[in-house]
TORKOL-4160 file (C-alpha; in steps of 0.2 Angstrom, whole numbers, padded with zeros to 4 digits, m for minus):
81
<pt num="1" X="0062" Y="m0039" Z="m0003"/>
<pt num="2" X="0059" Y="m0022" Z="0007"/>
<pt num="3" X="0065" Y="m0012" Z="m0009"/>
<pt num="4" X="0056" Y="m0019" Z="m0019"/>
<pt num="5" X="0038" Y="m0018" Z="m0007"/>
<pt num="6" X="0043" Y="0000" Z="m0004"/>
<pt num="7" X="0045" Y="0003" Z="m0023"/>
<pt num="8" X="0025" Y="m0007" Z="m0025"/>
<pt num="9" X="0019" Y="0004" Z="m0012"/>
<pt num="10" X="0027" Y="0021" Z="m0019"/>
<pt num="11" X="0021" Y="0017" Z="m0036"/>
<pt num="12" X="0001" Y="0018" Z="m0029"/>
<pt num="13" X="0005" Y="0029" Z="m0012"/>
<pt num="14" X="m0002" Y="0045" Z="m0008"/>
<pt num="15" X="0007" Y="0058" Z="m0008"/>
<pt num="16" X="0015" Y="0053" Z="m0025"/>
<pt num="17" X="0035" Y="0053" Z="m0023"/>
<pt num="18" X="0047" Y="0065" Z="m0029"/>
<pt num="19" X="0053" Y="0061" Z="m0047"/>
<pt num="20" X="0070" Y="0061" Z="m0039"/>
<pt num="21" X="0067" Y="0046" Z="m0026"/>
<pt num="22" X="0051" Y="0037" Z="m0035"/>
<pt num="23" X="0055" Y="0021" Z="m0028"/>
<pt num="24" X="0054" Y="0028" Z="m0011"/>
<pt num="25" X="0039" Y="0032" Z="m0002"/>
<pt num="26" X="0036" Y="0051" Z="0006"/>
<pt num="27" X="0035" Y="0050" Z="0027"/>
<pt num="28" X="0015" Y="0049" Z="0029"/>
<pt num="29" X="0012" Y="0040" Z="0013"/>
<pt num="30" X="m0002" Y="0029" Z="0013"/>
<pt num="31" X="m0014" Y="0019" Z="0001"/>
<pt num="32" X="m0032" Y="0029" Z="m0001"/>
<pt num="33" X="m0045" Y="0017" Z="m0010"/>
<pt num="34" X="m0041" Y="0022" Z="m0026"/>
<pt num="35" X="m0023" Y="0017" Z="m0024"/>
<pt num="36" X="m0028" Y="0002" Z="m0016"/>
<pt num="37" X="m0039" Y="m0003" Z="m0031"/>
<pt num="38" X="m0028" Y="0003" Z="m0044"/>
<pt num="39" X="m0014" Y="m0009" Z="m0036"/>
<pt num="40" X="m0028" Y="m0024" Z="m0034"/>
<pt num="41" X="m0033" Y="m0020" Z="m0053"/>
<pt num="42" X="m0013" Y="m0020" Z="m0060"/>
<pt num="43" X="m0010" Y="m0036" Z="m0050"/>
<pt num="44" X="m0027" Y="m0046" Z="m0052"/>
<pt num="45" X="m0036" Y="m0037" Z="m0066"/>
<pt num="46" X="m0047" Y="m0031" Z="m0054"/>
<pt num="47" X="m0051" Y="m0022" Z="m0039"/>
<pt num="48" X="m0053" Y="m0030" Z="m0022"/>
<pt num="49" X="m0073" Y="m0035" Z="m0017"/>
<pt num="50" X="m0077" Y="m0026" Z="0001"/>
<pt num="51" X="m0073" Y="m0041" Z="0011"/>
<pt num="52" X="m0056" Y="m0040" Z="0005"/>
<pt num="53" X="m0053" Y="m0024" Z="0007"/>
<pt num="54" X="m0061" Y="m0025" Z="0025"/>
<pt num="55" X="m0050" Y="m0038" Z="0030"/>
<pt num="56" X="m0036" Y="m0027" Z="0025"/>
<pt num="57" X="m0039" Y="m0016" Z="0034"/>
<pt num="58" X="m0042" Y="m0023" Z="0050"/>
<pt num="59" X="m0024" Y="m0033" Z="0050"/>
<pt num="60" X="m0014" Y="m0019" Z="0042"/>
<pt num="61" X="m0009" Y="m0002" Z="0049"/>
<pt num="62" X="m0022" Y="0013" Z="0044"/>
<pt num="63" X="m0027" Y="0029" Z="0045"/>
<pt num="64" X="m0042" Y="0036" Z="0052"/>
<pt num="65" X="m0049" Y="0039" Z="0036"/>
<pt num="66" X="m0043" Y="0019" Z="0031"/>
<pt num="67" X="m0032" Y="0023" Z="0019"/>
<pt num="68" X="m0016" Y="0009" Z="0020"/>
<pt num="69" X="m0001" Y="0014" Z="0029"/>
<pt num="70" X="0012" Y="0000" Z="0031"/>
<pt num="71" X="0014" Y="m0017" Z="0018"/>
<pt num="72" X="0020" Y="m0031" Z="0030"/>
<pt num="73" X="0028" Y="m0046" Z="0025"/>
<pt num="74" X="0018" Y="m0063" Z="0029"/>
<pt num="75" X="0034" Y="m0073" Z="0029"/>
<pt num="76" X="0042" Y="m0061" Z="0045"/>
<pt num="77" X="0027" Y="m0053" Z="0052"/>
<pt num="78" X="0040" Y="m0037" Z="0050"/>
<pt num="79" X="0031" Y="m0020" Z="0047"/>
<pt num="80" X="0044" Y="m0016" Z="0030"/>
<pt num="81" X="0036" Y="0001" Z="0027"/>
């Protein structure tokens, strides 16, 4: 389950990963909005609505500029990223 949520996150992360280890996300990577709504739009069709995405971010690990750092597993509570 980790590999494949570090894959998810490393396929809309910034910075983008090195062809060589696409799966994997750089140290520092995060989620900006536009890679947060691209993900939301791929899996739901569309983009997250502002209450979503504030929720987000106030239970998930952030920058300062809000940009997503970590994906964490409901089931464990673990941070997997």
């Amino acid at each position: 389950m980790e590999a494949c949520l570090k894959q998810i996150f490393a396929k809309y992360c910034t910075p983008t990963p090195s062809p060589e280890c696409a799966a994997e996300p750089p140290e520092g990577a995060y989620l900006s909005q536009d890679g947060l709504d691209a993900w939301a739009r791929d899996t739901n069709g569309a983009p997250f609505d502002e209450a979503t995405k504030e929720e987000l971010l106030e239970f998930m690990d952030v920058t300062e500029d809000g940009g997503l750092t970590s994906v964490k597993c409901c089931l464990s509570h673990r941070s997997v990223y």
